[in-house]
C-alpha positions as CSV (number, residue, x, y, z in Angstrom):
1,X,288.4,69.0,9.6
2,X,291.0,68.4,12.4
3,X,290.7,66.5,15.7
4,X,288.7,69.4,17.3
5,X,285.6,67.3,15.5
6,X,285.8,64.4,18.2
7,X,283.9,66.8,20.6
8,X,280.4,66.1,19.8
9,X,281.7,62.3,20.1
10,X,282.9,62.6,23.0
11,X,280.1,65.2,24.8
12,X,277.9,62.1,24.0
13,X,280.0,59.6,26.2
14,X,280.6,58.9,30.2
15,X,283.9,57.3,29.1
16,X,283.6,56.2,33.0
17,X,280.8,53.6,32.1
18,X,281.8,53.2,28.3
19,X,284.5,51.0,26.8
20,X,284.4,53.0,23.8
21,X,288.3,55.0,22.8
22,X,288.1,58.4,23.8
23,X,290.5,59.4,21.0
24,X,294.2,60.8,21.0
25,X,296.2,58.6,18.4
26,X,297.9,60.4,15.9
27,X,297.0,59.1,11.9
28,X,300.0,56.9,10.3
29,X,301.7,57.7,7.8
30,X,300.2,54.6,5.7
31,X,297.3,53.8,3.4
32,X,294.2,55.3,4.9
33,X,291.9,52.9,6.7
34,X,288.4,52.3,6.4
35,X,285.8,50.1,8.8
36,X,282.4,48.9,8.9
37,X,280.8,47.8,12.3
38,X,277.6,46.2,12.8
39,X,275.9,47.8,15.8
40,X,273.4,46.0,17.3
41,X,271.2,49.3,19.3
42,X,268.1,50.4,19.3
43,X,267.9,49.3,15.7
44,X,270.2,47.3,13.8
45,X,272.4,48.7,11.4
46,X,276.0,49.5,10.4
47,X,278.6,52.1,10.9
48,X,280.4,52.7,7.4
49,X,284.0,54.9,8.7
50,X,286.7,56.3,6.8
51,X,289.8,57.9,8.0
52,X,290.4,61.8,7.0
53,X,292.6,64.2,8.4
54,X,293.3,62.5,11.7
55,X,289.5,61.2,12.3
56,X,286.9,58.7,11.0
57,X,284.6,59.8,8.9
58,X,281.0,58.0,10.0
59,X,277.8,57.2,9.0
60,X,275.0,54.7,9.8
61,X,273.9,52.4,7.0
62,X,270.4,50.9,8.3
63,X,270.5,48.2,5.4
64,X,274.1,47.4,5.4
65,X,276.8,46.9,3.3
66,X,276.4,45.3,-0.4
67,X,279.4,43.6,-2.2
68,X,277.8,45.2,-5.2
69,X,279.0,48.7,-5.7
70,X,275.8,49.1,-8.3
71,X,273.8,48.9,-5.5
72,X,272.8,52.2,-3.5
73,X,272.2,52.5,-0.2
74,X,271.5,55.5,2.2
75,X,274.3,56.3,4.5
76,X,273.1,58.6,7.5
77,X,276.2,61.1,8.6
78,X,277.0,60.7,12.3
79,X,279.8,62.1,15.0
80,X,283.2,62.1,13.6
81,X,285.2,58.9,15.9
82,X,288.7,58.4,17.0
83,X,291.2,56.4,15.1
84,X,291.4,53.9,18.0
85,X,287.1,53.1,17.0
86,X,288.4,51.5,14.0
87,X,289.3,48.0,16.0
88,X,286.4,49.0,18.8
89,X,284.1,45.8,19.3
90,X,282.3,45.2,22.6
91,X,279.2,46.3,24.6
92,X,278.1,50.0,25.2
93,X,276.2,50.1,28.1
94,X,272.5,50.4,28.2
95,X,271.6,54.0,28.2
96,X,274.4,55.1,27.4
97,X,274.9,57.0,23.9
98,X,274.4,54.0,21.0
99,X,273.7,51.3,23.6
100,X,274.9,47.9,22.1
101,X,276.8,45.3,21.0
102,X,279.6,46.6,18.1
103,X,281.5,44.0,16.0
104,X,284.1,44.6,13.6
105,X,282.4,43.4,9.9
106,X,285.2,44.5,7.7
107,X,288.2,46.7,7.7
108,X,290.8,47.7,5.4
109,X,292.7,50.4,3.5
110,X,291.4,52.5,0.8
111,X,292.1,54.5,-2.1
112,X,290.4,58.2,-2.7
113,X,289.0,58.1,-6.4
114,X,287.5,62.1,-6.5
115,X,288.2,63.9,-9.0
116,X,287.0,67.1,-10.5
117,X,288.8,67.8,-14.1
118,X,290.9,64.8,-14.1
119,X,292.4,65.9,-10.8
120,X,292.1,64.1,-7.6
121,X,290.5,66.1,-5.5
122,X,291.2,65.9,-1.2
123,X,289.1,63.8,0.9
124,X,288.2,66.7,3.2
125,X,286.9,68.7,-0.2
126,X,285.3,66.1,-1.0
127,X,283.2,65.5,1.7
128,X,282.3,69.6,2.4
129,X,281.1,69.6,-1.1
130,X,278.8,66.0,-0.4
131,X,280.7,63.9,-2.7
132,X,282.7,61.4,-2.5
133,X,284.1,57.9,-4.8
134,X,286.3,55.7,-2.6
135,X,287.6,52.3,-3.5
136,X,287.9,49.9,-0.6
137,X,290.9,46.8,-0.4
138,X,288.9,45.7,2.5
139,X,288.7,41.6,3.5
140,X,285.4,41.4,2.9
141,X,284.7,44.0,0.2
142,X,287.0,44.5,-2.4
């Protein structure tokens, strides 16, 4: 996975009419960074993000979040983002690609728990084999 993902995201944007980040910052060097987003579009749902090599991760989570990790929820893979969408909030334009309001719900740092054998296993790997266990230092989830 490398940066060359952000090109469905940004095929899907007239960054003209959009507010949305078109993408170009380079990852820190710190902690990797998570985000959730409550999107207000054609339905409501939220946008669960984690940052891996150089670009958030995404997916849609029509019921939101839950504060108890026992709970399951489905978690619908979208566009890899930008960086920069991790502190997006505002208004997408009607008819344009997602069409709504966007809020920041939580963000934070988090820690990559997958492991195959007792060894941690990349991110990246991870998510090409459809398996992931992350735990999130977030303000509202912890």
């Amino acid at each position: 996975m490398t940066r060359d993902s952000l090109k469905d995201y940004q095929e899907k944007r007239d960054f003209k009419r959009t507010p949305e980040p078109a993408g170009g910052r380079e990852p820190g060097s710190q902690a990797p960074i998570f985000v959730i987003q409550k999107h207000a579009a054609r339905h409501l749902h939220y946008d669960f993000r984690l940052e891996v090599d150089g670009v958030l991760k995404s997916w849609a989570i029509p019921k939101g979040p839950s504060t108890d990790p026992r709970d399951k929820r489905l978690a619908v893979p979208t566009e890899d983002h930008p960086l920069e969408y991790a502190g997006f909030e505002g208004v997408i334009p009607e008819g344009e690609y997602g069409g709504g309001t966007v809020l920041v719900w939580d963000t934070g740092t988090y820690r990559n728990l997958t492991e195959k054998k007792g060894a941690t296993i990349p991110m990246g790997q991870g998510l090409a084999h459809g398996h992931v266990k992350v735990w999130l230092e977030g303000h509202r989830l912890k």
